[in-house]
N, C-alpha and C positions, 0 to 999 in steps of 0.2 A: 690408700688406706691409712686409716688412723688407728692408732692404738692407744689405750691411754692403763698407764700402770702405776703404782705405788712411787711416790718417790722418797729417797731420803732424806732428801728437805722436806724438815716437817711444815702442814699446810700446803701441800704443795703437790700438783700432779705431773707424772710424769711423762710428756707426751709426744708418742714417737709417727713423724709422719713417712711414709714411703710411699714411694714411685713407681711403680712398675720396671721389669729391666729393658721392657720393648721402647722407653723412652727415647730417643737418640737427642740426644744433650752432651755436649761439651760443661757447661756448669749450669747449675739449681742452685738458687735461694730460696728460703725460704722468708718471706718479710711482713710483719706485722705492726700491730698496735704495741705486742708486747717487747719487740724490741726497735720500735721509733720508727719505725717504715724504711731501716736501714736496710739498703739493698747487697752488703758484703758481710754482715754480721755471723748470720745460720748460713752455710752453704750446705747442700748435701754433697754426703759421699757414697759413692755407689762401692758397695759390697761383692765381695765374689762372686757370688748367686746373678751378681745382675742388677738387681735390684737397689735404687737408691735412697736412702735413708739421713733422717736430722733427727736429734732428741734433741729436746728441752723441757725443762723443768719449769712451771708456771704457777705462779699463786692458785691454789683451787677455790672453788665459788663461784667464780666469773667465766665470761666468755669473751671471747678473742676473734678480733677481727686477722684474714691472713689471703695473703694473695703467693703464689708460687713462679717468681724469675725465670722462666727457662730461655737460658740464652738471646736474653733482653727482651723477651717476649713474655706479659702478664696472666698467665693462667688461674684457673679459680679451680677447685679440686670440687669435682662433683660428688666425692664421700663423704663432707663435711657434715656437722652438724646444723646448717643451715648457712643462709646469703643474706647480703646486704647490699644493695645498692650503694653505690660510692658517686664521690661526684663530679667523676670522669667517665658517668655514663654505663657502667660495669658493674658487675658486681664482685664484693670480698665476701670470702669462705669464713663461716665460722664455727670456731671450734669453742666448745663448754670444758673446762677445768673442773668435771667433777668423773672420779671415778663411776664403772657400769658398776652395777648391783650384783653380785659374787652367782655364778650357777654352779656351787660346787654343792651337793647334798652333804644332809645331817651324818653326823656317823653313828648316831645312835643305833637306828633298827634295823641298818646294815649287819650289823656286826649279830648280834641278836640269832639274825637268820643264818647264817657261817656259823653258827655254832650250832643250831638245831638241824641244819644239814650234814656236819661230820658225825653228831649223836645219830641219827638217823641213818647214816653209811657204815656207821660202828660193825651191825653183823654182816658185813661182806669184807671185813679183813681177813687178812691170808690166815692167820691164829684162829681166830675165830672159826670158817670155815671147815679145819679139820680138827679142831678141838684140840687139848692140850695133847704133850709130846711129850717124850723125854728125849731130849738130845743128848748123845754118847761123842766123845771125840776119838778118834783113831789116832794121834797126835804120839806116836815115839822115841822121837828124837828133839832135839832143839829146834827153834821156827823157823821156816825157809823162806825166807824174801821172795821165789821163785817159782813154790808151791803152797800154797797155803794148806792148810790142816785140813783133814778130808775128814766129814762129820756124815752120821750114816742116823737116821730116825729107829730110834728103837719101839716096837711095839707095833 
């Protein structure tokens, strides 16, 4: 799986790939275009869950060719954002440097409707229901941590 999120390097995406934890691997690179085809640079680290993991941060706009080390053996991550032919016969995984397009909704006419549902629930408050009171306290001594004040409706 790929992820790709905000980075703090401005112009720049943040992009986290993982592994499944069913892998069984001794060591994972990750190795591409963006760092020279070096095969010790990215290594992943597998995570308590299992699961292994690499981030890097990459210029965003571009796309990236990447191939994944496991255990000296070249694999090509079938989640990618597309393939490339190389020219040992294979293909490299490629990943795009550009943030997804946000699915988070507006909060406008959210909020709109939360307020026309509480005005709307208004008359089934417990107040409301039996109409005003007068409350009396029975309260003759000083406050008891242990009792609180015993209050009786009048009317």
């Amino acid at each position: 799986m790929i992820r790709k999120l905000p980075s703090p390097k401005v112009g720049h995406v943040r992009i986290i790939f993982e592994l499944p934890a069913c892998v069984w691997a001794d060591r994972i690179f990750l190795v591409g275009d963006f760092n020279e085809w070096n095969t010790m640079i990215s290594p992943f680290a597998q995570g308590r869950d299992g699961v292994w993991r690499v981030t890097v941060d990459l210029p965003g706009g571009r796309e990236y060719q990447f191939r994944y080390l496991v255990d000296g053996t070249w694999q090509t991550d079938n989640h990618a954002d597309g393939w490339a032919s190389n020219e040992y016969g294979s293909q490299n995984s490629i990943v795009n440097a550009v943030l997804p397009p946000t699915a988070l909704p507006s909060p406008g006419p959210t909020s709109l409707l939360h307020e026309k549902t509480s005005e709307a629930l208004r008359p089934f408050a417990k107040a409301d229901i039996h109409g005003p009171r007068n409350v009396v306290s029975t309260r003759t001594s000083a406050p008891n941590r242990f009792f609180p004040a015993q209050t009786r409706i009048a009317g």
